[in-house]
C-alpha positions, -999 to 999 in steps of 0.1 A, spaced: -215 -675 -732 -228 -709 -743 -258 -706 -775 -289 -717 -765 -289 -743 -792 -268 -766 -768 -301 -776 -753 -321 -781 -785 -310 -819 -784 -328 -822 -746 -360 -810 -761 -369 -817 -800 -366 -857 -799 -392 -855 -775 -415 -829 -804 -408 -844 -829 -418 -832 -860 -422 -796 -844 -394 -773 -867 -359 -765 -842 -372 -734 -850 -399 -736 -822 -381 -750 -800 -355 -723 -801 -383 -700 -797 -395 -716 -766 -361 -721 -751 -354 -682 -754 -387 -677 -737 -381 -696 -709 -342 -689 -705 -357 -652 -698 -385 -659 -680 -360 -682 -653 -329 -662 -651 -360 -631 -642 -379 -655 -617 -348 -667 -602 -323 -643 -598 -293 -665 -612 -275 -643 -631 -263 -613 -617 -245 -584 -634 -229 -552 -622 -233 -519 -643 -210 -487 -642 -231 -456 -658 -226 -420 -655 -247 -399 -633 -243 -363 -645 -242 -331 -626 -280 -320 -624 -298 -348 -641 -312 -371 -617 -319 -406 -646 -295 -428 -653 -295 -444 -681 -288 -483 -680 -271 -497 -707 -264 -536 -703 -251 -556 -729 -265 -569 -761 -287 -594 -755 -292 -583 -718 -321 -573 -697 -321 -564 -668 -345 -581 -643 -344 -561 -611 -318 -531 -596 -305 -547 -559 -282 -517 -554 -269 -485 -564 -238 -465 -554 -233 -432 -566 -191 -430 -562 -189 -457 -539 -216 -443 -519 -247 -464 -514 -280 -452 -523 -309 -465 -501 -339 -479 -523 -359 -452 -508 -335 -426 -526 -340 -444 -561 -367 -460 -586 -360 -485 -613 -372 -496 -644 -355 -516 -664 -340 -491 -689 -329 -464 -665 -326 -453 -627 -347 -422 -617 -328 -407 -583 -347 -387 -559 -319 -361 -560 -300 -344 -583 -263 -351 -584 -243 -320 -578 -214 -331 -598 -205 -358 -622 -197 -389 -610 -198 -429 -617 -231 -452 -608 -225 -486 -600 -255 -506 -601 -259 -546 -590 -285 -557 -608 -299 -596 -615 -307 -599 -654 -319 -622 -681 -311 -630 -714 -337 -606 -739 -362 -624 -752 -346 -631 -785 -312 -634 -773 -293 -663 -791 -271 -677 -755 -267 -676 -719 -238 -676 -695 -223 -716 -698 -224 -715 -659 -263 -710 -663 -265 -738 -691 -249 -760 -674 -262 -757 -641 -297 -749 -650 -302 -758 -686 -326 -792 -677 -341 -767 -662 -346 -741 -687 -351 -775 -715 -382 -789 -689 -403 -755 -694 -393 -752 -729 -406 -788 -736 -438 -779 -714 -444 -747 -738 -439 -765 -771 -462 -799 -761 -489 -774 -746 -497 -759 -780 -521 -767 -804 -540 -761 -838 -539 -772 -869 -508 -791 -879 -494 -790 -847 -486 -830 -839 -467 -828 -809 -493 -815 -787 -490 -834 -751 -512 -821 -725 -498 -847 -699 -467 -846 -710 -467 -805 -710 -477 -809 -672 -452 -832 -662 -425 -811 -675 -435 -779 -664 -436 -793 -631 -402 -801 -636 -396 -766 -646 -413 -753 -614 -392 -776 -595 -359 -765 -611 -369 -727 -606 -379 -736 -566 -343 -752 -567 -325 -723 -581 -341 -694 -558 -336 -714 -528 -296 -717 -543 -300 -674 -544 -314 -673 -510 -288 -694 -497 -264 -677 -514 -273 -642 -507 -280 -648 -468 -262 -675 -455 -278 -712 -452 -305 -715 -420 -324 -732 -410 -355 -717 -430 -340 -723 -464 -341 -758 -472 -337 -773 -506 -374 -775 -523 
């Protein structure tokens, strides 16, 4: 896991005076809000499902949300989607397990939104990324004392931001199905 305050030097020179603190506020924002829009980091749970209670409780890691459920086996047997609902603290089967046996749940997450790092894969790859939308959220505000507001500068970089998230979904696409020729690099 690499700390998020690795990117801190790609975003307060630009804020300057705004407090690190705000900018380590913005960058755990957006590290959430991109791994959950783009589906780069990827996880795989084991829980129990016990005999006659159909939830399952998820229980990721500290500092770990999870985003979105992509499958379920119950024993190595797949559930369809149809046979399931998800939220993101538990799985609610639509059956009751006749015995006790072990879940194993894929599952894209982010980091929670006060979560101090990220995989380094995810940094490196994608932390210009992640450092464009934080930079757009810190120059877009404004009030009183706030000096390092930047309207034009907040739309240039979260266009960059968009950009980099376009980037990484088409890389999950890609990944997940193959390359074609209907998923091109945005």
């Amino acid at each position: 896991m690499e700390q998020l305050g690795v990117l801190v030097p790609r975003v307060l020179p630009q804020v300057l005076p705004c407090p690190r603190s705000m900018v380590i506020d913005a960058l755990q924002y957006i590290a959430g809000d991109f791994c959950g829009k783009t589906g780069v980091w990827s996880m795989t749970l084991q829980e129990d499902a016990i005999k006659g209670d159909s939830g399952i409780r998820l229980n990721p890691p500290k500092g770990v949300a999870i985003s979105r459920v992509e499958s379920v086996y119950i024993d190595g047997s797949h559930i369809d989607k149809d046979e399931y609902r998800s939220t993101a603290n538990d799985i609610l089967l639509g059956f009751v397990p006749q015995r006790d046996a072990i879940a194993t749940i894929m599952c894209t997450v982010r980091p929670s939104r006060n979560a101090e790092s990220l995989p380094e894969e995810i940094a490196e790859e994608w932390g210009d990324a992640i450092a464009y939308g934080a930079l757009a959220k810190v120059k877009a505000m404004s009030g009183n004392n706030i000096e390092w507001t930047d309207a034009q500068g907040a739309k240039l970089a979260l266009e960059l931001y968009n950009e980099g998230c376009a980037r990484a979904r088409a890389k999950m696409i890609r990944r997940k199905h193959g390359d074609s020729l209907f998923v091109g690099d945005l």
